[in-house]
C-alpha positions in Angstrom: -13.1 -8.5 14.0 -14.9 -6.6 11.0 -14.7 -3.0 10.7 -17.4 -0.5 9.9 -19.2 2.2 10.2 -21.4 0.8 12.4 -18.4 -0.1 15.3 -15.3 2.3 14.0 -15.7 4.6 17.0 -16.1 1.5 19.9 -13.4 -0.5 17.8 -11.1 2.4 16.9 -10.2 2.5 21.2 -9.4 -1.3 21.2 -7.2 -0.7 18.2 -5.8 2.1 20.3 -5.1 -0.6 23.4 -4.3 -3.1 21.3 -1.2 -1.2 19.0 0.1 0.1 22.2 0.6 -3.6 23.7 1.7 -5.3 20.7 5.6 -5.5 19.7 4.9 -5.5 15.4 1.6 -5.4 13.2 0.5 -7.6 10.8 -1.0 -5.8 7.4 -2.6 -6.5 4.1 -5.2 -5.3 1.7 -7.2 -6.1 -0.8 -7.3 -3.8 -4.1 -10.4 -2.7 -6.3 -7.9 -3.5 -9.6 -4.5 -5.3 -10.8 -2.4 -3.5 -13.2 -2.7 -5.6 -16.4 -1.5 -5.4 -19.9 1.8 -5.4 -21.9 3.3 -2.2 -20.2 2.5 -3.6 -16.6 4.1 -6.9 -17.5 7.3 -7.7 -14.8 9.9 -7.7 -16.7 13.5 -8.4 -16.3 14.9 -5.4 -17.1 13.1 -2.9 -14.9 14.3 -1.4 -11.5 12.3 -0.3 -8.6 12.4 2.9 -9.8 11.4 2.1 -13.7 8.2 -0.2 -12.1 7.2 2.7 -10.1 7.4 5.3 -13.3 5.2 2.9 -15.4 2.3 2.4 -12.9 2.4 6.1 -10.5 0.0 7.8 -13.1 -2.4 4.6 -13.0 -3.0 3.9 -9.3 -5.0 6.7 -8.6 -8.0 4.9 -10.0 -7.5 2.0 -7.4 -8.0 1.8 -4.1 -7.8 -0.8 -0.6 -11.4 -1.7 -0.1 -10.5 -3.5 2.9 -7.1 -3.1 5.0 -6.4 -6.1 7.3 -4.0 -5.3 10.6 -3.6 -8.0 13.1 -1.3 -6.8 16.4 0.7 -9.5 17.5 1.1 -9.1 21.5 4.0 -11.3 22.6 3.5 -12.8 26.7 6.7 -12.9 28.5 5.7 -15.4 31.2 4.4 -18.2 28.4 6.6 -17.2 25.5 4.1 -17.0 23.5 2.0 -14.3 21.1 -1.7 -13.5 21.4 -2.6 -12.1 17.7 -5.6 -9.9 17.1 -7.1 -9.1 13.7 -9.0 -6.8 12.8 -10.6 -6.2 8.9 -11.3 -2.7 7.9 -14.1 -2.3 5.4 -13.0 1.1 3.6 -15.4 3.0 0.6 -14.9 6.5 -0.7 -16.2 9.2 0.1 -17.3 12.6 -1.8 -16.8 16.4 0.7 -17.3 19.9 -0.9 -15.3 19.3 -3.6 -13.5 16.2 -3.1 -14.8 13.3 -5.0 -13.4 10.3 -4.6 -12.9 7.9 -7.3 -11.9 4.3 -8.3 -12.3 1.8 -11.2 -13.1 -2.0 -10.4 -12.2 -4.4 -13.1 -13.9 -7.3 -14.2 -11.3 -9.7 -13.5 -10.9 -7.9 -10.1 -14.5 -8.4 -9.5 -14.5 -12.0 -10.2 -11.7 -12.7 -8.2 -13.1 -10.8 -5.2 -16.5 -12.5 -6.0 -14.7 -16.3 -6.0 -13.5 -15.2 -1.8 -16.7 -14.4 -1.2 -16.4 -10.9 -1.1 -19.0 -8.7 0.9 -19.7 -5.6 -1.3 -22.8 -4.7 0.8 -20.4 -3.9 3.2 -18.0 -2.0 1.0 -20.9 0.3 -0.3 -23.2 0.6 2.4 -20.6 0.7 5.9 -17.5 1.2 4.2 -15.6 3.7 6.4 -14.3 7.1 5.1 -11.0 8.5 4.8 -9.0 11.5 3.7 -4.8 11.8 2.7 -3.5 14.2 4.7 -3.5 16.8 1.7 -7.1 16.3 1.4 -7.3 16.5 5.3 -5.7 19.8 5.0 -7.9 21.6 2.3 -11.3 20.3 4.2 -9.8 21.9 7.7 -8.9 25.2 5.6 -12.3 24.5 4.5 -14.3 24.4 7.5 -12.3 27.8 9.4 -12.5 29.9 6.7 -16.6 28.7 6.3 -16.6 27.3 2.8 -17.5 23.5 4.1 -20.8 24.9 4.4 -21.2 26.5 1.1 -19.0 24.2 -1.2 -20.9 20.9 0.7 -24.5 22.3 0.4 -24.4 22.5 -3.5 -23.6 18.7 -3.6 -26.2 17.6 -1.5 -28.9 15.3 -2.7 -32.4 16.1 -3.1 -32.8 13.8 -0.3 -30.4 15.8 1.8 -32.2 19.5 1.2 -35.6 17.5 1.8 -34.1 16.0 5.1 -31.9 19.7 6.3 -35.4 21.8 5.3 -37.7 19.0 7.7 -35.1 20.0 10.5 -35.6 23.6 10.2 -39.3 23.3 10.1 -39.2 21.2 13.1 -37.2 24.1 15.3 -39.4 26.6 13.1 -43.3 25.1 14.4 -41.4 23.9 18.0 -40.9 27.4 18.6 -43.9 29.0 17.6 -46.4 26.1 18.7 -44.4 24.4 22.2 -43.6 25.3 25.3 -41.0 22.8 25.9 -37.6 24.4 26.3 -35.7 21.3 24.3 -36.4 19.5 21.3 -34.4 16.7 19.7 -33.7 16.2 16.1 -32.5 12.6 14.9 -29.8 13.0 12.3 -28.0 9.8 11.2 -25.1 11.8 9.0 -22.3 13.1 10.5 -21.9 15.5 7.5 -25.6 16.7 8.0 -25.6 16.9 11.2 -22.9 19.6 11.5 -24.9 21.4 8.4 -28.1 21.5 10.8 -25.7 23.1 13.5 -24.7 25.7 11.4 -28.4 26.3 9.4 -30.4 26.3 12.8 -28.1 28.5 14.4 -28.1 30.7 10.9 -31.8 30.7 11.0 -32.7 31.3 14.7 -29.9 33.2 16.1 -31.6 33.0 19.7 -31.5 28.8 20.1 -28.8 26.9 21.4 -27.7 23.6 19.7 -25.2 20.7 20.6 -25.0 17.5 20.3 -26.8 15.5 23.1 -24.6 13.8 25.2 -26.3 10.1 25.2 -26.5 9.9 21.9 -24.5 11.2 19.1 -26.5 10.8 16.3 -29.2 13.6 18.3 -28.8 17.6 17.9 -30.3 19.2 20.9 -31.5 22.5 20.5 -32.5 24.7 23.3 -35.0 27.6 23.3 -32.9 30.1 24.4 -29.4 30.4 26.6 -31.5 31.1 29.7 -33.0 27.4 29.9 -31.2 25.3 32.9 -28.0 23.4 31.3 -28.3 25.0 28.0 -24.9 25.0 25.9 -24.4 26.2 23.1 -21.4 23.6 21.3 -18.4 25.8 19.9 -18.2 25.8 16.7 -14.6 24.5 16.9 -16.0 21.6 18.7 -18.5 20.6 16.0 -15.7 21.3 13.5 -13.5 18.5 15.0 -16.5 16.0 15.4 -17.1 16.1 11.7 -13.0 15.6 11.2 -13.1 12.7 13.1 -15.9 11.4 10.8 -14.2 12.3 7.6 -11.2 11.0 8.5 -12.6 7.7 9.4 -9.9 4.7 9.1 -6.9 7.5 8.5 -7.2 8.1 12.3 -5.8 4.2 12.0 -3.2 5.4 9.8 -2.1 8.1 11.8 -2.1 5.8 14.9 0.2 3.4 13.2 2.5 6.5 11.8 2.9 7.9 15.4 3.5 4.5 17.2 6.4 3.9 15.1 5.5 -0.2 15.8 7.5 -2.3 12.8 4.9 -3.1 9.8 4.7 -6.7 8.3 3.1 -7.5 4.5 3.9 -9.9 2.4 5.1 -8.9 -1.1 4.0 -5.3 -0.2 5.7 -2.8 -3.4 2.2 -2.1 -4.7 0.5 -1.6 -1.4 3.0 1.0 0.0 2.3 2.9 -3.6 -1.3 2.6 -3.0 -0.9 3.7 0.9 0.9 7.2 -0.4 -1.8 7.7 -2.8 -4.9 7.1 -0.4 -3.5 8.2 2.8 -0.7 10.3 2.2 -1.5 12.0 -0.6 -0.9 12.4 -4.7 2.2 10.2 -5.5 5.1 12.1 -6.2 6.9 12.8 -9.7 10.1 11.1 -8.1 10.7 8.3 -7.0 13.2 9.4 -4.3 10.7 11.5 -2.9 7.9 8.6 -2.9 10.2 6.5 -1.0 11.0 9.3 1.3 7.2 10.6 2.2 6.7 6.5 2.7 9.4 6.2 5.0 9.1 9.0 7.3 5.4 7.9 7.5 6.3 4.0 8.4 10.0 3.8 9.4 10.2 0.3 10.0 8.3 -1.9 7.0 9.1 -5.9 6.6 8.4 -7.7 3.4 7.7 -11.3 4.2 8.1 -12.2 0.4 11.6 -11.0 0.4 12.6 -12.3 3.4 11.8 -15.9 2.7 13.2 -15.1 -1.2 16.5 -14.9 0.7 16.0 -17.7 3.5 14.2 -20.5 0.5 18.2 -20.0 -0.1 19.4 -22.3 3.3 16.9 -25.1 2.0 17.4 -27.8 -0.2 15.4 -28.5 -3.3 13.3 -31.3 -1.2 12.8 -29.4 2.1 11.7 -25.4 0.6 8.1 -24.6 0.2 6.2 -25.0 -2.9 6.4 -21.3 -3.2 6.5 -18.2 -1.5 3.2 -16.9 -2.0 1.6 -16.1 1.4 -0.9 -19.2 1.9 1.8 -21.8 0.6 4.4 -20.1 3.1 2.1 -19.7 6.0 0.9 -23.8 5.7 4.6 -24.1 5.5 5.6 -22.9 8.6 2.0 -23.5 10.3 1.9 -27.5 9.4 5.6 -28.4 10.8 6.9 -28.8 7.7 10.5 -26.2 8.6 12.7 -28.9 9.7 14.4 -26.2 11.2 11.8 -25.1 13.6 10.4 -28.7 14.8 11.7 -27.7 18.4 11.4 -24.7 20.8 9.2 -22.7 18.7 6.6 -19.7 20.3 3.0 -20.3 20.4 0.9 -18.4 18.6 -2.9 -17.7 19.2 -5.6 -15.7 18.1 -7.3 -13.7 20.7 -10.3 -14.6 18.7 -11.4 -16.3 16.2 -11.8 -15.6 12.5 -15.4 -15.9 11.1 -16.0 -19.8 9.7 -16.0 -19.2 6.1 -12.5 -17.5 6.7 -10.2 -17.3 3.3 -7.3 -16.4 1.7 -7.1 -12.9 0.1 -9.3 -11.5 2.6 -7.0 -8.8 4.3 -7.3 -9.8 8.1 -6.8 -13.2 7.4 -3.9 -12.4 5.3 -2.7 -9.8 8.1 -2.4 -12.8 10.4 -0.6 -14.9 7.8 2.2 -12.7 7.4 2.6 -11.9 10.8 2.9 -15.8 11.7 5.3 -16.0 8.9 7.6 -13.2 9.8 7.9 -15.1 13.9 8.8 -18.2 12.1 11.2 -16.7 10.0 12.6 -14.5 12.6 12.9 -17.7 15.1 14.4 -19.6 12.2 17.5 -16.7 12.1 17.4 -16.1 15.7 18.3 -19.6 16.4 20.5 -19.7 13.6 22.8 -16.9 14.6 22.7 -18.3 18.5 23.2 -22.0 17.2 20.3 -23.5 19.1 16.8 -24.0 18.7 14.9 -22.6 21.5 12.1 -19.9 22.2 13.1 -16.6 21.1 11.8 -13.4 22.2 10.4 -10.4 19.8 13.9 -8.3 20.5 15.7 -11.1 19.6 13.4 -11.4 16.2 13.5 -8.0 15.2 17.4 -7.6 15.8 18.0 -10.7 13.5 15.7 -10.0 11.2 17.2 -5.8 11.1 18.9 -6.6 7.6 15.9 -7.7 6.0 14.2 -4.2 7.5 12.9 -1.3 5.1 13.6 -3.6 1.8 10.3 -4.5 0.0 10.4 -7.8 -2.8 10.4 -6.4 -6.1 8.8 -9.2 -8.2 11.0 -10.6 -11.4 12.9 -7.3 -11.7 16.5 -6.2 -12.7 16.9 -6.1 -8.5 15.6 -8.4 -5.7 14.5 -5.2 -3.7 12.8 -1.8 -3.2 15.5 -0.2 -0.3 13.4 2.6 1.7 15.9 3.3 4.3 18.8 3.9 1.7 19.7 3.7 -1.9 18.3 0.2 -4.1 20.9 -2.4 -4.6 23.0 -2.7 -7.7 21.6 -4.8 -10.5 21.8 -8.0 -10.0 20.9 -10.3 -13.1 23.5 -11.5 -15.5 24.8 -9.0 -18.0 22.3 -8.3 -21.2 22.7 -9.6 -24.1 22.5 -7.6 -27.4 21.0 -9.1 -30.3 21.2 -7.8 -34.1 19.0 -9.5 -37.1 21.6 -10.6 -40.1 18.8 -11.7 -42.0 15.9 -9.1 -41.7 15.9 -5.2 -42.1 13.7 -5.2 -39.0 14.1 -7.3 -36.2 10.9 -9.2 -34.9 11.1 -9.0 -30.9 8.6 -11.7 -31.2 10.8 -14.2 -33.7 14.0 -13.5 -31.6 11.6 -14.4 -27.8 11.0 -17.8 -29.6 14.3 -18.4 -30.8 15.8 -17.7 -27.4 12.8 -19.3 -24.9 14.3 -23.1 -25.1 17.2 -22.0 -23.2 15.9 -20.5 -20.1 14.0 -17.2 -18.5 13.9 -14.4 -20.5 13.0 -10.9 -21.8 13.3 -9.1 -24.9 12.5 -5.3 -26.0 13.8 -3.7 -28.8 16.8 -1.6 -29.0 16.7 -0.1 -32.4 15.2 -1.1 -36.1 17.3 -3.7 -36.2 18.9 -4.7 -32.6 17.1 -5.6 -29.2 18.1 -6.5 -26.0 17.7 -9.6 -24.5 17.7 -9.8 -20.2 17.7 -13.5 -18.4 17.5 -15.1 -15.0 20.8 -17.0 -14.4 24.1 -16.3 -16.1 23.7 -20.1 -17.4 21.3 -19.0 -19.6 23.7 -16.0 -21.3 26.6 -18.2 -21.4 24.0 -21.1 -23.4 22.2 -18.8 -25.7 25.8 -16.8 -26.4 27.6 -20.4 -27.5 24.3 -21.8 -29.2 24.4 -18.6 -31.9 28.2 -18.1 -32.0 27.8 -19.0 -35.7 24.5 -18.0 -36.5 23.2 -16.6 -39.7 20.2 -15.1 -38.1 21.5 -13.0 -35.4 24.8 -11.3 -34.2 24.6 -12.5 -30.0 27.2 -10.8 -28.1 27.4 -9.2 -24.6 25.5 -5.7 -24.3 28.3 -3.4 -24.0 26.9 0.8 -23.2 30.0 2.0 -25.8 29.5 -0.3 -28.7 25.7 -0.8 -28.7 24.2 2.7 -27.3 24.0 5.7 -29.4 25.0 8.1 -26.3 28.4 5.3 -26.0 28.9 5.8 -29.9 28.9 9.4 -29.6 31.2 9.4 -26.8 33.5 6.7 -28.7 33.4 8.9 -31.8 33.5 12.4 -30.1 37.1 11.2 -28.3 38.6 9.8 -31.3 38.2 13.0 -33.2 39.2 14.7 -30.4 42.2 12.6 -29.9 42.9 13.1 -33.7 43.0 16.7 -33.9 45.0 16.7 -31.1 47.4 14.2 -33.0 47.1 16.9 -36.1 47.3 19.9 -34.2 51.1 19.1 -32.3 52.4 17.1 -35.6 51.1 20.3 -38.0 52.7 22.5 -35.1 56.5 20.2 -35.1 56.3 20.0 -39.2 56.3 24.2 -39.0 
């Protein structure tokens, strides 16, 4: 089911219905850029924490377009799930002084243009949204009667035309009719509550609310004394307009307070991304970014790391061709898991995807990783029961608890993002520290081609002359260390903190002198 502004307020009680039912939620999105260029390269050598450093200051230009949730609703009686998608189409928004901005690439565009992306929908019924710090400042904004002021100098010239034409209309309705009602069509939500506040500013006698068959309609009665006139409180029209600017974060703020477990696949970007859009201005620390995410969704899965870990139980001829999502989904949806050619749940779509359905469109992809993270959870499940037979989503969720809160990092010094409790130790072989023999300066590129032949790896530099060099498997160190035991062109050892950092050679030094005036001090002192 697509998303916009057209159906958010019909669709937003079936999300409601459908969240409360379901026992996890699929998720993805789709971005309006990819972090490219040297600095945003994965490299070996970064943590969680040194990934989210080099890219916090640059996601604030992107943004999710679309956000794909798909509830997965699992049927006792059959043993089955019944998933239901749903694809929100998301665009920006600009309130009083809040202007929302992005950047799209080029390359993003292309890509999003190759899966047939629908930009008319982006642009034209995109729904709104606010963090909650901007959701905050517009609320202040509205008690304290600023809304009105700060919004009404960013209005187009379309907007004054349109907010004057209303005014007339009350204005030449009073002096010319009798009737004791008049509606005014007003299609924006914004304007409509500044044509609340302007009628009731210009004719402090009329009543106006909102008419009850239709929202889009201000009604505006002659005076309090005509039969069923109301007059809306202001609060009231306050709280409509909220509802409106906060568009899909009402969906957010349903999936924070339903606490229901969260399912992505390869999700560290997106959970940055989710802060910064719907939380609010990412954090200067990292600890605090993974705290704000955590309290917010307290139980996220990472379908990427999970099958990382379970591609481990497989032989070479039996794992997938990779663990992206559409290779691992037409794993597990084609019969191909050996493991799970018996006893498995069905799953089903309460309806249908649209016939031109693709990959990297977020509903689709919300659905993927939800299927995915039953398969793999049926796959441990049975496992750790040793047999292979239906399994329930409390059995799927308890064995897949280890896996919970710990988000893939891609090609990184650690296999994982923890949000529930501190990252893992490093986990790649120890570094290897390289110094040129031969040159004055040492040429990172010269050493990255000297060192490729013999497996994955990264270099950076260390000094004028020294760099560090970070691989995959320990196979690799223990080849590249025996290869240049007795080279002429570079000194290869292991990367030790004392001998090859300048804080470890001032430690190293500062102790030895200490250590040797101590010597002086108690021989001067026995020689007197």
């Amino acid at each position: 089911m697509e998303v916009t502004r057209k159906n958010f307020i019909e669709e937003l009680e079936n999300v409601k219905r459908d969240l409360s039912k379901c026992c996890f939620v699929g998720f993805d999105a789709e971005f309006t850029a990819l972090l490219t260029g040297e600095c945003f390269k994965h490299r070996l050598f970064d943590t969680s924490e040194d990934r989210y450093n080099k890219i916090k200051n640059e996601v604030s230009n992107m943004i999710m377009t679309q956000v794909g949730l798909t509830m997965f609703e699992y049927d006792r009686d059959t043993d089955s799930y019944t998933a239901t998608g749903y694809t929100f189409h998301l665009c920006p928004q600009v309130v009083a002084d809040i202007d929302q901005s992005f950047i799209f690439q080029a390359s993003t565009l292309n890509f999003l243009c190759q899966h047939k992306f629908d930009f008319n929908k982006f642009t034209y019924e995109g729904l709104p949204y606010l963090s909650k710090v901007e959701a905050v400042k517009v609320q202040t904004y509205l008690e304290n009667g600023l809304l009105l002021k700060d919004h009404a100098r960013t209005l187009s010239m379309d907007e004054e035309r349109q907010l004057q034409q209303y005014c007339s209309q009350v204005s030449k309705w009073l002096i010319q009719n009798e009737e004791d009602t008049i509606y005014l069509d007003v299609e924006s939500p914004v304007l409509r509550y500044l044509t609340h506040m302007e009628i009731r500013s210009r004719f402090p006698k009329v009543l106006t609310t909102d008419s009850l068959g239709n929202s889009k309609k201000v009604l505006v009665y002659r005076h309090e004394s005509v039969a069923g006139a109301n007059n809306a409180p202001e609060s009231q029209l306050q709280e409509n307009l909220m509802k409106h600017l906060l568009g899909f974060s009402q969906v957010i703020a349903l999936l924070e307070t339903s606490k229901k477990p969260i399912v992505g696949h390869n999700i560290f970007l997106d959970t940055i991304l989710l802060h910064n859009q719907f939380i609010g201005p990412l954090p200067q620390e990292y600890t605090k970014f993974k705290q704000n995410i955590h309290k917010t969704f307290p139980f996220l899965f990472d379908t990427k790391y999970i099958s990382y870990e379970m591609s481990r139980k497989l032989s070479y001829r039996e794992v997938w061709k990779s663990n992206n999502l559409q290779d691992l989904y037409e794993f597990f949806s084609e019969g191909k898991c050996k493991q799970l050619r018996k006893g498995v749940n069905h799953i089903k779509l309460s309806r249908e995807f649209k016939d031109n359905q693709t990959y990297h469109e977020a509903g689709w992809d919300s659905y993927c990783s939800g299927y995915c993270f039953v398969r793999l959870g049926h796959w441990i499940a049975s496992e750790n029961r040793g047999s292979y037979t239906t399994v329930g989503p409390t059995e799927t969720l308890t064995a897949l608890a280890p896996y919970c809160n710990k988000i893939n990092v891609i090609r990184g010094a650690i296999t994982y993002m923890s949000f529930a409790e501190n990252d893992p130790p490093r986990h790649r072989p120890p570094l290897l520290h390289v110094k040129a023999l031969a040159q004055r300066t040492i040429n990172i590129g010269q050493v990255a081609s000297a060192l490729a032949g013999f497996g994955n790896i990264d270099v950076k530099p260390h000094g004028r002359r020294t760099a560090l060099v970070a691989a995959v498997t320990h196979q690799t160190v223990e080849n590249i260390l025996k290869n240049f035991r007795h080279s002429k062109e570079y000194r290869i050892s292991k990367y030790s903190v004392y001998r090859h950092s300048a804080a470890g050679t001032v430690v190293v030094w500062s102790g030895a002198l200490i250590t040797g005036s101590l010597m002086l001090y108690f021989l001067h002192k026995q020689l007197k």
